[in-house]
C-alpha positions in Angstrom: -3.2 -19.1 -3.3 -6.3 -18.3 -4.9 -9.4 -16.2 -3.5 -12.8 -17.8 -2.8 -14.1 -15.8 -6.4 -11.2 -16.7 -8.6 -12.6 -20.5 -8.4 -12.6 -20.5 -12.0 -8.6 -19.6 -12.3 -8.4 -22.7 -9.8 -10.2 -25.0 -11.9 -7.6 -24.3 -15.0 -5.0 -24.0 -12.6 -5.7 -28.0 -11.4 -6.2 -29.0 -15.3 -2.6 -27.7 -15.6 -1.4 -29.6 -13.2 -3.6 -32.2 -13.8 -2.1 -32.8 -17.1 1.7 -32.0 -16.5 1.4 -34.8 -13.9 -0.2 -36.9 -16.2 2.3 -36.0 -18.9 5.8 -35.7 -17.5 7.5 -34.9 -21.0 4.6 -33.4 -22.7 3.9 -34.3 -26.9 3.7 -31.1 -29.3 -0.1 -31.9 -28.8 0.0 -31.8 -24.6 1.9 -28.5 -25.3 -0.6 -26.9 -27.7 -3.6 -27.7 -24.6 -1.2 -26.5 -22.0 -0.8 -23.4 -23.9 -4.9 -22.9 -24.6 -5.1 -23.5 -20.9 -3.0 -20.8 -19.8 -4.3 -18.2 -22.7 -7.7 -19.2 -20.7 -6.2 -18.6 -17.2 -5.0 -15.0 -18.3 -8.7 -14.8 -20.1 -10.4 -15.4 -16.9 -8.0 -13.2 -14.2 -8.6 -10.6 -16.9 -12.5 -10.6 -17.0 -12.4 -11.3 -12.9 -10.4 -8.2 -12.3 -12.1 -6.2 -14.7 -15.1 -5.9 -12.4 -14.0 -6.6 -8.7 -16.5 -5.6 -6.4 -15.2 -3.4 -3.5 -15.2 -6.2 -0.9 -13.7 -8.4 -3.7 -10.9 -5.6 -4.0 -10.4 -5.6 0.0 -9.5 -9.4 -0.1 -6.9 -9.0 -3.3 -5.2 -6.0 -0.9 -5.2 -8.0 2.3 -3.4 -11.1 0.0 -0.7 -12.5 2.2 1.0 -12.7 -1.0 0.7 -9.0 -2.1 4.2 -7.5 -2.3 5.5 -5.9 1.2 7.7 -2.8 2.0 10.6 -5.1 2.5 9.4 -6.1 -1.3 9.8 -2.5 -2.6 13.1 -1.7 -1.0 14.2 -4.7 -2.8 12.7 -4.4 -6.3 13.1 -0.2 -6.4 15.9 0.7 -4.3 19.9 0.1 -5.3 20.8 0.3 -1.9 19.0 1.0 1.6 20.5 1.9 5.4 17.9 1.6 7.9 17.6 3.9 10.6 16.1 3.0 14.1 14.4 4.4 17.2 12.1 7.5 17.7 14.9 8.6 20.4 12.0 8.4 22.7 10.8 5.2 23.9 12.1 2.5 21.4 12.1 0.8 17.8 8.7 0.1 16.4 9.3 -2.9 13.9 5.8 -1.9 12.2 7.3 1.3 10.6 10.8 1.1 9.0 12.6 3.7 7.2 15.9 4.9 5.9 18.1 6.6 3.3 17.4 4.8 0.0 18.8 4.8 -4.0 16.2 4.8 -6.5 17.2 5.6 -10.2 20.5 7.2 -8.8 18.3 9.8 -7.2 18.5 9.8 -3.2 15.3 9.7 -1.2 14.4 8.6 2.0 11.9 5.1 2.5 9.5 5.5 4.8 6.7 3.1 5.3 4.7 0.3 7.1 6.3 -3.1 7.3 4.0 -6.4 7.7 5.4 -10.2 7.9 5.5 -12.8 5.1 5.8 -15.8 8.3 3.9 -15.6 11.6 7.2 -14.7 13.2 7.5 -11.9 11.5 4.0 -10.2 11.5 4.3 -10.5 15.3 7.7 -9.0 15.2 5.8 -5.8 13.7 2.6 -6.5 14.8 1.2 -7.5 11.6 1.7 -3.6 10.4 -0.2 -1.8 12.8 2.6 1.0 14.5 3.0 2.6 17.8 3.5 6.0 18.6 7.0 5.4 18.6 6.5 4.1 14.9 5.2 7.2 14.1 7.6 9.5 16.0 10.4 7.6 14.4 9.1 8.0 11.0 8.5 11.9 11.8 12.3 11.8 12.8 13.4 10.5 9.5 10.9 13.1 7.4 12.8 16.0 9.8 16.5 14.2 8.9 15.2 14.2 4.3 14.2 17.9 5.3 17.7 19.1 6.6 19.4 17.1 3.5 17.2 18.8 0.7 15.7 14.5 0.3 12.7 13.9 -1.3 10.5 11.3 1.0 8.8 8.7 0.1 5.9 7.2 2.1 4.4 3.7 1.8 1.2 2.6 3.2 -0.2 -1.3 4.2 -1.8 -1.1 7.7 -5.1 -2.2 9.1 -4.7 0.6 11.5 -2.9 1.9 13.7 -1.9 -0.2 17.0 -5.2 0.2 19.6 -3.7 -1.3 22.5 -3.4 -0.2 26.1 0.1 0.4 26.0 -0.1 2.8 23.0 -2.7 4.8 24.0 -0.7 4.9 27.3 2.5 6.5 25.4 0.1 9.1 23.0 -0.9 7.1 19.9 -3.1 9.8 18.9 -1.2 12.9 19.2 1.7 10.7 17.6 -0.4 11.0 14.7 -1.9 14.3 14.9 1.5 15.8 15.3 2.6 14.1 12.1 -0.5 15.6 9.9 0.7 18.6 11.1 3.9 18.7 10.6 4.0 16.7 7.2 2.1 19.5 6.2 4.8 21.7 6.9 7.8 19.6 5.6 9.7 21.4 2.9 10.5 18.9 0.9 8.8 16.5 -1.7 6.8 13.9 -0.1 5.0 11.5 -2.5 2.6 8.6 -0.5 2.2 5.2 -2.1 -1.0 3.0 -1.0 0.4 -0.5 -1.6 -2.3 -2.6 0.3 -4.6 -1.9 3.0 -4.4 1.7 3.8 -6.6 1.8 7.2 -7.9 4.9 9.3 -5.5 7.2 11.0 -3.0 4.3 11.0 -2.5 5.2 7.1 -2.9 8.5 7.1 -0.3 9.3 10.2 2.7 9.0 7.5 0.3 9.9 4.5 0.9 13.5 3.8 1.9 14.1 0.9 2.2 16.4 -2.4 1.7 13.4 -4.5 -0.9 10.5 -4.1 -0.6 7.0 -5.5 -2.4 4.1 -4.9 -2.0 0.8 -6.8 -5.3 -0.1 -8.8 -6.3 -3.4 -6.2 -5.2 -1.6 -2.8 -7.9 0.4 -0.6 -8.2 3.8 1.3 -10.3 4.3 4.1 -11.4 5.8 7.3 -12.3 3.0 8.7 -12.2 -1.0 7.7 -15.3 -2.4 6.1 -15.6 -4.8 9.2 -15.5 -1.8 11.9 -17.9 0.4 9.7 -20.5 -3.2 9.8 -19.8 -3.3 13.4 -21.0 -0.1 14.5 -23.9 0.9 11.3 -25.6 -2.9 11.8 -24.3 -4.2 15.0 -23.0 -7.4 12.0 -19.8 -7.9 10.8 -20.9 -10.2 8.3 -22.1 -7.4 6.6 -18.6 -6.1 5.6 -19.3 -6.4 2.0 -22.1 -3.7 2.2 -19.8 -1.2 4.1 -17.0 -1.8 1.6 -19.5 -0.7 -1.2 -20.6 2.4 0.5 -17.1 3.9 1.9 -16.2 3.9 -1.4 -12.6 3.0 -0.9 -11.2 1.9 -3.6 -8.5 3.3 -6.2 -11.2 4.4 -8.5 -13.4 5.7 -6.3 -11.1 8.0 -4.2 -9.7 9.5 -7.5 -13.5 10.3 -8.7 -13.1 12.1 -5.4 -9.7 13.5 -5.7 -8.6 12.2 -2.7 -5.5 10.3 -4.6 -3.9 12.1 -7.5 -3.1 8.7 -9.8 -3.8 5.0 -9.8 -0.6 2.6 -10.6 -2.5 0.1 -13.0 -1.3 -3.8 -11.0 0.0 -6.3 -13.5 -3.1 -9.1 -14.7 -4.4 -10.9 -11.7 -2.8 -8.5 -9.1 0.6 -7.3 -7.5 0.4 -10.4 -5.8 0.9 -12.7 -9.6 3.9 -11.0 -10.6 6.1 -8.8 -8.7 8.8 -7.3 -11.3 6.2 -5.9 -13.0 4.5 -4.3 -10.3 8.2 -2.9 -9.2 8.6 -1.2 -13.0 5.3 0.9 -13.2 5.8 1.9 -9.2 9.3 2.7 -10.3 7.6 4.8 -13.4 5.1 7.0 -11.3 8.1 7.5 -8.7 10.5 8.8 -11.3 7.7 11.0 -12.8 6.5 12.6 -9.8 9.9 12.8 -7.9 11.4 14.7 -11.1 8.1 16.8 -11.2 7.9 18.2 -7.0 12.0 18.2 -7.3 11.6 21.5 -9.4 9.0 23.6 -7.1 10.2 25.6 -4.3 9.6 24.7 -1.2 7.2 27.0 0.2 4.9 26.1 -3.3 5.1 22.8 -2.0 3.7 23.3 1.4 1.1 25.8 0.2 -0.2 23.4 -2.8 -0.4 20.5 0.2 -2.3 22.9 2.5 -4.7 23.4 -0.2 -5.1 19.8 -1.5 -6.1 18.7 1.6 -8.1 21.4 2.8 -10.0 20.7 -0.6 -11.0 17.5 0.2 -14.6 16.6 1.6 -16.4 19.0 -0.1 -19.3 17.7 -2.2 -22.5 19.6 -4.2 
């Protein structure tokens, strides 16, 4: 499925089909236009995606095709046992997490889960957790601490869930609880924004020592349609708030909010998956080798002070 702005991709995209329809058992000649067709396809995702706008960059992260935790775990892990229930109140379906395999090294998964089928995004509603969500994945960050387990955190949420119900069973000090005590965790914690990494939502299992974000997901306090909302009393003007909450992977490492951006195959993570699983798989190996070597206590005390750094402008 193309976006609205990729219209010229679509055109070549129907002249390819266009002309294997026409030419079931294509002549050298067929083949040689097929194969200028498709060096222009690459030609025009490459200048598209070479100057996304930020609202542009919103859409390619909210892509119902863009790779999914449930994606990852496939593509990175050997093996993965889930673990359920905050021992509280319940299983959340819109956080999953568990021991995981990834280059022989043992780590646990942690991270927000969205649907590929309608089913399934109301099964975890559509990636936006519950407090339990957060107290389980605050369970399974206690349960990498006790076995010396690096953890790895991945992040695709609008937000977290605002309903009645959570607010009823403490969505907010679900979260606060786990900045806190992230903070605190001694052990390696490296955070991966995947998609749409949205308000406290993201940031309740986004502590870490390491932050990565893939080059076409976003960051933000708040979503471009909320911020429209409440400065203009007009959603419509999204794509204005998307340019000014600068929340996008290049942006938030001008502002050292992320430490790296994974660069997203041509076209986006969406266009081809096993390379988007190889240069995740990279940056994790790099970074998990890297915080495995520093004590503990460095570790907290370097996370206390990356965070505390942030927001501080001339």
């Amino acid at each position: 499925m193309n976006l609205e702005f990729e219209k010229p991709v679509s055109d070549i995209d129907d002249k390819i089909t266009a002309l294997k329809a026409q030419h079931p058992e294509p002549s050298d000649k067929v083949k040689a236009q097929l194969d200028k067709l498709e060096e222009d396809r690459i030609a025009a995702l490459k200048d598209i995606y070479a100057k996304l706008t930020p609202w542009q960059t919103v859409q390619v992260a909210r892509h119902a095709d863009r790779p999914l935790l449930s994606d990852f775990i496939k593509g990175l892990t050997s093996e993965f046992i889930e673990l359920h229930g905050d021992r509280l109140f319940g299983d959340d379906h819109g956080i999953i997490g568990g021991f995981a395999t990834i280059e022989g090294r043992r780590v646990m998964v942690i991270g927000h889960q969205k649907g590929k089928s309608t089913e399934e995004n109301i099964r975890c509603n559509f990636g936006m957790a519950r407090p339990e969500g957060y107290r389980k994945a605050m369970r399974l960050m206690h349960l990498a601490e006790k076995f010396h387990l690096p953890v790895i955190s991945f992040i695709d949420t609008p937000g977290a869930f605002p309903g009645v119900e959570a607010e009823e069973r403490g969505q907010a000090e679900a979260i606060a609880r786990n900045l806190l005590e992230m903070a605190a965790l001694h052990t390696p914690v490296i955070v991966i924004i995947t998609g749409e990494g949205g308000s406290g939502g993201a940031v309740g299992i986004g502590v870490g020592d390491a932050i990565l974000m893939l080059s076409n997901a976003v960051y933000s306090v708040i979503s471009p349609e909320g911020c429209a909302s409440i400065l203009w009393r007009d959603g419509t003007k999204a794509p204005e708030a998307a340019n000014a909450l600068k929340i996008t992977a290049k942006s938030l490492l001008e502002l050292k909010v992320i430490d790296e951006i994974i660069a997203e195959p041509i076209g986006g993570a969406h266009r081809n998956y096993p390379d988007t699983m190889k240069a995740v798989r990279k940056a994790l190996i790099k970074y998990l080798d890297r915080l495995q070597k520093t004590a503990p206590r460095k570790l907290t005390q370097r996370r206390f002070d990356k965070f505390a750094a942030m927001g501080r402008f001339r």
